[in-house]
C-alpha positions as CSV (number, residue, x, y, z in Angstrom):
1,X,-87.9,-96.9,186.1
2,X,-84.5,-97.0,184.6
3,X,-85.5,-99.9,182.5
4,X,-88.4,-98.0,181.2
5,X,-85.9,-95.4,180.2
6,X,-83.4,-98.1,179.0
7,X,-86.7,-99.3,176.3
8,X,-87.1,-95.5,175.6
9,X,-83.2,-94.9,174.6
10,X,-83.2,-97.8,172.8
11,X,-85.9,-96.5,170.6
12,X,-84.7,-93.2,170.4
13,X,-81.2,-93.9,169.3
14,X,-81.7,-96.9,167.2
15,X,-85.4,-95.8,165.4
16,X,-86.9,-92.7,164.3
17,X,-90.4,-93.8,166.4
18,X,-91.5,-91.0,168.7
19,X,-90.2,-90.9,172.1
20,X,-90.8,-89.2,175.0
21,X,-88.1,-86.7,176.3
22,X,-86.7,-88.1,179.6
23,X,-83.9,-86.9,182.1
24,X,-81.0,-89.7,181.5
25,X,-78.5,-90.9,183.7
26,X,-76.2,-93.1,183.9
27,X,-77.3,-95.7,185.1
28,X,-80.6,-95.4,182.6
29,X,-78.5,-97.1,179.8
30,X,-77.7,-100.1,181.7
31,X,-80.2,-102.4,179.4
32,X,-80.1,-100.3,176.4
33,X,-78.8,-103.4,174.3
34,X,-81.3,-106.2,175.5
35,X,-83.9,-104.1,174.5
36,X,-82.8,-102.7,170.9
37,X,-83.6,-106.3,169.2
38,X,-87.2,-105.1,169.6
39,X,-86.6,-102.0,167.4
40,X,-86.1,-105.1,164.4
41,X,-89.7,-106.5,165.4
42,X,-91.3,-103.6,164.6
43,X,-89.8,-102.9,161.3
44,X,-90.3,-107.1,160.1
45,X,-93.8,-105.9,161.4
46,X,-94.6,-103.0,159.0
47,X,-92.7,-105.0,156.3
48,X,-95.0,-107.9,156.6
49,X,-98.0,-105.6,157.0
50,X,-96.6,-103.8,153.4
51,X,-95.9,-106.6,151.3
52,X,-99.2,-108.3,152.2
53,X,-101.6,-105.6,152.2
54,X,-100.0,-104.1,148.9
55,X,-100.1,-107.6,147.6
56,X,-104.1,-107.4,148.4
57,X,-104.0,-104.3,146.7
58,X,-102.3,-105.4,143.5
59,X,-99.3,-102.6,143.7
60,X,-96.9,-103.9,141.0
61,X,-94.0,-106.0,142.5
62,X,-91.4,-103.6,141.4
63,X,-93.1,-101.2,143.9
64,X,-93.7,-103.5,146.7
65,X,-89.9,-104.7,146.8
66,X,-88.8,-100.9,146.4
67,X,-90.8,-99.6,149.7
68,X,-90.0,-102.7,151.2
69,X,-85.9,-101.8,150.6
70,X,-87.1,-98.4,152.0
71,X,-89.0,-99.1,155.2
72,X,-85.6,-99.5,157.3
73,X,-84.2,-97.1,156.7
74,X,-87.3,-94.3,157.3
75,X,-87.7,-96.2,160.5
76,X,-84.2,-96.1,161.8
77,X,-83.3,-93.2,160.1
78,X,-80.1,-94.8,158.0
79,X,-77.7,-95.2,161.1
80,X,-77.1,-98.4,160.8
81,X,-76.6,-97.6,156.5
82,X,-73.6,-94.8,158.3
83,X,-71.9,-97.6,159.6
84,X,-71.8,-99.8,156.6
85,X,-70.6,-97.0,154.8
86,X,-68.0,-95.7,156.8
87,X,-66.7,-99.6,157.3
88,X,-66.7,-99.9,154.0
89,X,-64.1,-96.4,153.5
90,X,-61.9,-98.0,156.2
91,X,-61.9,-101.1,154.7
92,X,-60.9,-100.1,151.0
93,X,-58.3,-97.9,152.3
94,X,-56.1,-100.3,152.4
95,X,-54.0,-98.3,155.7
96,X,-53.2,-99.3,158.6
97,X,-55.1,-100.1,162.0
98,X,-55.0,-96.1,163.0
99,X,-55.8,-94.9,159.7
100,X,-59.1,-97.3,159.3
101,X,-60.3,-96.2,163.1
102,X,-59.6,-91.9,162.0
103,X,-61.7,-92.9,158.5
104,X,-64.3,-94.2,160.6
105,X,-64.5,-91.0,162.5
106,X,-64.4,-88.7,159.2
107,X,-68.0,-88.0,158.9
108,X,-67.3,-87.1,155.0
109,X,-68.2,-89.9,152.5
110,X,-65.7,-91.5,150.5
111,X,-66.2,-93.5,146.9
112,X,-66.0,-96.4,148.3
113,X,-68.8,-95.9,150.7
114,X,-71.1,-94.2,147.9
115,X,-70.0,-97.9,145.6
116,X,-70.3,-100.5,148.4
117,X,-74.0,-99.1,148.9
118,X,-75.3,-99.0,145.4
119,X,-74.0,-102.6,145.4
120,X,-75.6,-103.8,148.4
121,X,-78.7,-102.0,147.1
122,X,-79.1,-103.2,143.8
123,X,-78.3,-106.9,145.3
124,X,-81.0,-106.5,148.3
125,X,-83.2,-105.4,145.8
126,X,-82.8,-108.4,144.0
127,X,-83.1,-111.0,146.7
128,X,-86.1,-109.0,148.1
129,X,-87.8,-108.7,144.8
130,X,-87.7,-113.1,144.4
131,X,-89.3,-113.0,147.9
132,X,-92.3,-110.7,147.1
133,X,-92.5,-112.3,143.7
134,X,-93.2,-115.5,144.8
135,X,-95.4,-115.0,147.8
136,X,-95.6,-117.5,150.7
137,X,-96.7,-116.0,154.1
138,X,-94.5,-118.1,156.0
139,X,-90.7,-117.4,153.9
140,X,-92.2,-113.7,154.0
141,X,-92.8,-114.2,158.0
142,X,-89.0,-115.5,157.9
143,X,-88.1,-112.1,156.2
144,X,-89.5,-110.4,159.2
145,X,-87.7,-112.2,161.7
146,X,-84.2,-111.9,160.1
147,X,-84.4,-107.5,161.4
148,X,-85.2,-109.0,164.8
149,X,-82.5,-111.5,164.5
150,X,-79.6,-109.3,162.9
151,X,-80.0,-106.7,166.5
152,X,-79.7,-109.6,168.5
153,X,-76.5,-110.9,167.2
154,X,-75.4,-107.4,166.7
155,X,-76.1,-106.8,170.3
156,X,-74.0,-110.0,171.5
157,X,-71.4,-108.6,169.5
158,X,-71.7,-105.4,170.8
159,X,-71.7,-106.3,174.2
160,X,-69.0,-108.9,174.4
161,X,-66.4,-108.5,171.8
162,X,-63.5,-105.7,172.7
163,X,-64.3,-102.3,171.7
164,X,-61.6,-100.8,169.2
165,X,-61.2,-97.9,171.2
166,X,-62.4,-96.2,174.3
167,X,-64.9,-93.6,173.1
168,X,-67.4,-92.9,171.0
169,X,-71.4,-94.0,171.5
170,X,-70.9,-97.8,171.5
171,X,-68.6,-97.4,173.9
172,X,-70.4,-95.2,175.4
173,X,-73.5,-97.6,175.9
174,X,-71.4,-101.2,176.3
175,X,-69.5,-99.1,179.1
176,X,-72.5,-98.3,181.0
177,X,-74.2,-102.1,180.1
178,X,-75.3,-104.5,182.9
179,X,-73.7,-107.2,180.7
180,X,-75.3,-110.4,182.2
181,X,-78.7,-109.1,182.2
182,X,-78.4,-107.5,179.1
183,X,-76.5,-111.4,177.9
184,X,-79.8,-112.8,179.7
185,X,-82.3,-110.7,177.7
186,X,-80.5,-111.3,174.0
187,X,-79.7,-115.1,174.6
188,X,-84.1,-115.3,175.8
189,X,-85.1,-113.3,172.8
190,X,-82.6,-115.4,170.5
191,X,-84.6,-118.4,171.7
192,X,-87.6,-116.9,171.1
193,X,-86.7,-115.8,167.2
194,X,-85.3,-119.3,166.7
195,X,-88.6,-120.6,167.9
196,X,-90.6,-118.3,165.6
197,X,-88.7,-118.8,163.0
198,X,-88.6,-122.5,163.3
199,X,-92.9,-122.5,163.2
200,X,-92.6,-120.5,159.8
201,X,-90.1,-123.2,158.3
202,X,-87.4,-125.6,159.8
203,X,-85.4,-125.9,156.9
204,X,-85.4,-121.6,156.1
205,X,-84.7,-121.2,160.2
206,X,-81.7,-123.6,159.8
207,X,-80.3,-121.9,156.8
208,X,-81.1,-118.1,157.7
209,X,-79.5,-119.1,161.3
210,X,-76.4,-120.6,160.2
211,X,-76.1,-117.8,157.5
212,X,-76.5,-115.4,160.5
213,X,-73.8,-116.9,162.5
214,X,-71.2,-117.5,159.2
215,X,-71.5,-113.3,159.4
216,X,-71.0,-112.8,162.9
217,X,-67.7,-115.0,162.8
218,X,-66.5,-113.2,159.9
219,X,-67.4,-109.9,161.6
220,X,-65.3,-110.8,164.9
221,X,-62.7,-111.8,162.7
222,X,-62.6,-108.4,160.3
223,X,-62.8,-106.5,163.3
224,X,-60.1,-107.9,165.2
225,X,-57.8,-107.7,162.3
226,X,-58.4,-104.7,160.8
227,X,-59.7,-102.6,163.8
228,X,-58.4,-104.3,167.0
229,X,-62.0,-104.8,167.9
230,X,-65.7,-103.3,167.6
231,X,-66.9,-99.7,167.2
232,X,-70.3,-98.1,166.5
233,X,-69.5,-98.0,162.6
234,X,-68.7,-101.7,162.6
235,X,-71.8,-102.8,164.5
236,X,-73.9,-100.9,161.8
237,X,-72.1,-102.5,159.4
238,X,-72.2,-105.9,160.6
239,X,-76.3,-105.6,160.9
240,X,-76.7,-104.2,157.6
241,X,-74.2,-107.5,155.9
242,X,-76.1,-110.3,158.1
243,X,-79.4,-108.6,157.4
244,X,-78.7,-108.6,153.3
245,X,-76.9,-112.1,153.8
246,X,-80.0,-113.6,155.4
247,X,-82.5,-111.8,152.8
248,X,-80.4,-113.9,149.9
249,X,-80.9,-116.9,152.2
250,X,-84.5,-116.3,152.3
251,X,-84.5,-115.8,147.9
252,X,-82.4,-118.8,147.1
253,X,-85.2,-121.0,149.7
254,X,-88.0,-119.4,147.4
255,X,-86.4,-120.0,144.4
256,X,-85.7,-123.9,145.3
């Protein structure tokens, strides 16, 4: 039962989807982690279904790509976007360690924030738009797979790197975490999204992979240094940089 309920909160904290109302316990957010990946399956699912049934239905490419930049965040509700934004305050603050991790908890939004998203916008927007210009059912499949991919690395991240502080909801979950299960579940759905991703091209798994993996160094690294490990904010972030990282990975295949 409390893996049930582990699939539920996963869903309910990390998606928008319906859930039903449980009674939680402890104990009940032991597998949290292994099981948010799966909230990235189902939006690389509605984006595939979008691009290629609007593509059937001749919507005009500037639409497609713009719905398509929109479907995360009305399925996850933006919480991943808070993070990047928030990061992004800390970062450009230019203080020190304490100051970043009290930005982080500021829930007003900065300049900085409000410019490092209209930036990574206007730059998703543009690999996304080569992608659903030049359609190919396999580099869109590869698209899919990158939301499916960025949880899982997020989650090993989560999971295993030292938390910046001790509060707050990552903590909160990674405290409560059966950590070699939940290790078990990522590393046998990272082998599974390799696998998929390999079927829709070896050469595009290679490069979205290693891309992936470039991001999650950085991201330990960044952390570390400038936070003294991983918060909530910071996994947000790092999801929304490997997921725009491996979307440019995707264009620059199509465009060669």
């Amino acid at each position: 039962m409390s893996v049930i309920k582990s699939l539920v909160i996963a869903f309910s904290m990390y998606s928008k989807i319906p859930m039903p109302h449980l009674e939680l316990e402890e104990k009940d957010m032991r597998y949290v982690m292994g099981f948010f990946p799966l909230a990235g399956l189902v939006i690389g699912a509605v984006i595939y279904g979008w691009v290629y049934i609007s593509g059937l239905l001749n919507v005009p490419d500037i639409s497609r790509t713009l719905v398509l930049v929109v479907i995360p965040v009305l399925i996850t509700g933006g919480i991943h976007i808070d993070g990047y934004m928030d990061t992004s305050d800390a970062l450009n603050s230019y203080g020190d360690r304490e100051k970043k991790l009290d930005i982080l908890k500021d829930s007003h939004i900065g300049a900085f924030a409000v410019i490092r998203l209209l930036m990574y916008s206007a730059v998703y927007y543009a690999a996304a738009y080569i992608i659903v210009q030049k359609p190919d059912n396999m580099r869109l499949l590869l698209l899919a797979l990158t939301f499916y991919l960025s949880r899982i690395i997020s989650g090993l991240a989560a999971v295993n790197f030292r938390g910046a502080r001790n509060n707050g909801m990552l903590h909160t979950f990674t405290s409560a975490t059966a950590v070699k299960c939940v290790n078990v579940m990522l590393a046998v759905q990272l082998i599974i999204c390799v696998i998929l991703m390999c079927l829709c091209s070896v050469t595009g798994a290679v490069v979205v992979i290693v891309v992936a993996f470039v991001v999650l160094l950085y991201y330990r690294y960044m952390a570390y240094k400038q936070f003294g490990g991983v918060t909530g904010d910071l996994a947000g972030y790092l999801l929304c940089v490997s997921e725009l990282c491996m979307t440019i990975a995707v264009a620059v295949i199509a465009l060669l």
